[in-house]
N, C-alpha and C positions, 0 to 999 in steps of 0.2 A: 487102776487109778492112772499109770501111766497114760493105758489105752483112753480115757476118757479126755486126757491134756490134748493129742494128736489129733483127734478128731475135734476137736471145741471150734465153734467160728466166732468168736468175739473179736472185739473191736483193731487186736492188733492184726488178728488175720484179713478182718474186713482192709483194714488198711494197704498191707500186705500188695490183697491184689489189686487194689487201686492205683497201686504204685507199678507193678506189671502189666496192668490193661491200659496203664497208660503211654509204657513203650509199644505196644502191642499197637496201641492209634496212630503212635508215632510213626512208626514202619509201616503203615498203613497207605501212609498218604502217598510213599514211594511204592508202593507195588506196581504199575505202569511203567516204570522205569526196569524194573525186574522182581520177580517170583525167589529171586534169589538171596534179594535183602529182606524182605518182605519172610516169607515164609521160616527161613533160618531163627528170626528171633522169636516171634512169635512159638515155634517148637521149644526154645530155649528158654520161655518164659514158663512156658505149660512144665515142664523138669523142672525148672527154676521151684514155680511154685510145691510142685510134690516132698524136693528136699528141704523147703526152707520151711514151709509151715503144714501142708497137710492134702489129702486127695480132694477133698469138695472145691479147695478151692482153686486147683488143678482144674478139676471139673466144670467150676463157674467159668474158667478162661477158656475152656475148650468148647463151651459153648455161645459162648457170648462176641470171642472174637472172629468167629463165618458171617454173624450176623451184622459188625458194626464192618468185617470188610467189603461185605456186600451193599453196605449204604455209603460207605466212603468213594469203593472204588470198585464196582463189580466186574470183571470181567463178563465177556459177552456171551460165553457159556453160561453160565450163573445166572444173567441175566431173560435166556433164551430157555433154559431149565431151573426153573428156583427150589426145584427137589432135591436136587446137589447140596444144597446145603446141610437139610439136616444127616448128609451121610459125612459130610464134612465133621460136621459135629461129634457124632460118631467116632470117623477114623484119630478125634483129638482126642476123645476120652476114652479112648483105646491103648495110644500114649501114656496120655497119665495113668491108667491102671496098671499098663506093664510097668511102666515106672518105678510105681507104689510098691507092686508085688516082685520087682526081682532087681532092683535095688537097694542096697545096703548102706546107703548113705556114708553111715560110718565106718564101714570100711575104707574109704574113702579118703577119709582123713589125715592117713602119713603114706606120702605118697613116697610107692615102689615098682617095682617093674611091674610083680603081678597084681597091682591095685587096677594098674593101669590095662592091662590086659585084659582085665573082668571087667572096667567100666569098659572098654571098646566091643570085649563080647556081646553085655546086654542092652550097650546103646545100639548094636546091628540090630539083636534080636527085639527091640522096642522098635526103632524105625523100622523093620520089616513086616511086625505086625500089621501097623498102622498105613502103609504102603500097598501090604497086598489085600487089606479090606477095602482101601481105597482104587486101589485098581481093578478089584475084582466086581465091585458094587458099579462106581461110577464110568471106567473108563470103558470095561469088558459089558454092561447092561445099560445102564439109565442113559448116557446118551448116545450109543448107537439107536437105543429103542423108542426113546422123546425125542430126539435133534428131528424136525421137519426134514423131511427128503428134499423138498424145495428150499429150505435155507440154506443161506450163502455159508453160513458157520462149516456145511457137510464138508466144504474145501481143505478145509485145518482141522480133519477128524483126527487126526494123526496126531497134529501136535495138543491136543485136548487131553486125548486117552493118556499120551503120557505126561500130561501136567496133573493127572491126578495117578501119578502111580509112578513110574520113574523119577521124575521130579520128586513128588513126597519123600522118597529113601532119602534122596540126595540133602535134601533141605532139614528132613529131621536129622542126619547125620552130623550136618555143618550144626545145627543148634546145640546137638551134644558137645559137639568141639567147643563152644561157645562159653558151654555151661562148664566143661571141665576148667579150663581160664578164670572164668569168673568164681568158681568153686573154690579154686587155690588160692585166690586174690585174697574172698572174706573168710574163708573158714578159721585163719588166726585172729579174727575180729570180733567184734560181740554185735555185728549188726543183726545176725540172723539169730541171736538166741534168742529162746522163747520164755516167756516170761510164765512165772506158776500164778 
C-alpha cells in the first residue's frame, strides 16, 4: 500500500514537477552565461524531485529538460550532434535512479555528522555515475566519432569532452550541495508532505 502511494502520479505530483521544470527554464535561459548555473540546478531539481514526491517524476525532468535546453539555448555541440541528447537523457535518469536506490531520504532528517557524511558519500557516488556514463558515451565516442573533421567545433574538442564528463561531476555535486540547503530549509515544513 505504501509502495502504491510513492509511485502514484496524480495531480499533486503532476504539479510538483511543473513547479521544478519551471526553475529548470528558468536556468535555462542563463546557460550561455555559464554551464555552472545552469546545470547545478537543474541536477538539484532531478533529487529535488526523487525525495520530494517519486522517481517517474525524476524521470519526466530528466528527460524533458535536454530537450527544452536544446530549444531554448543549444550549445553548438548539441546543435552540430543532436545524438547527444538522448545520452543526456540518459546520464539524467541515471541520477535519479541512483538517487531513488541509495537514498534514504529519511535518514536525512536530523541532521548529524554521520547523516552528513552518508549524504556526501552517495551524492559522489550518484554524480559519478552519471558523469562517467556521460563521459564515457559522449565525450570518449560520439563526438570524437560524429564531430566533422572539417568543422570548426574539432578546435574546442577539448573543452566539449569535458563539458560532458568533468563538468557533469562538478555540476551534479554543486546541485547536491543545493539540495542539502534546501532539504534542511523545508523538511520542518509541511510543504513537501504528501497527501493519502
Amino acid at each position: 500500500m505504501k509502495e502504491t502511494k510513492k509511485s502514484k502520479f496524480g495531480t499533486r505530483e503532476i504539479a510538483f514537477t511543473a513547479m521544478l521544470l519551471a526553475v529548470c527554464l528558468v536556468s535555462q535561459v542563463f546557460k550561455n552565461l555559464s554551464v555552472y548555473i545552469t546545470g547545478p540546478v537543474i541536477n538539484a531539481c532531478i533529487v529535488l524531485a526523487v525525495f520530494a514526491v517519486n522517481l517517474p517524476c525524476a524521470l519526466c525532468l530528466s528527460i524533458i529538460t535536454p530537450v527544452t535546453a536544446y530549444l531554448i539555448s543549444a550549445a553548438p555541440i548539441m546543435t552540430a550532434i543532436p545524438g547527444i541528447i538522448p545520452l543526456i537523457m540518459v546520464g539524467n535518469c541515471i541520477l535519479a535512479i541512483c538517487v531513488f536506490l541509495l537514498f534514504k531520504k529519511y535518514a536525512y532528517e536530523k541532521a548529524s555528522t554521520k547523516t552528513t557524511i552518508l549524504y556526501v558519500i552517495t551524492a559522489a557516488v550518484s554524480s559519478a555515475a552519471k558523469a562517467a556514463f556521460m563521459g564515457l558515451t559522449i565525450s570518449l565516442w560520439v563526438i570524437p566519432t560524429f564531430l566533422p573533421t572539417e568543422s570548426p567545433l574539432r578546435k574546442k574538442l577539448d573543452v566539449f569532452q569535458s563539458m560532458f564528463s568533468v563538468t557533469q561531476l562538478f555540476t551534479a555535486l554543486i546541485g547536491f550541495a543545493y539540495v542539502y540547503v534546501i532539504w534542511a530549509a523545508v523538511k520542518h515544513t509541511h510543504i513537501l508532505d504528501k497527501q493519502d
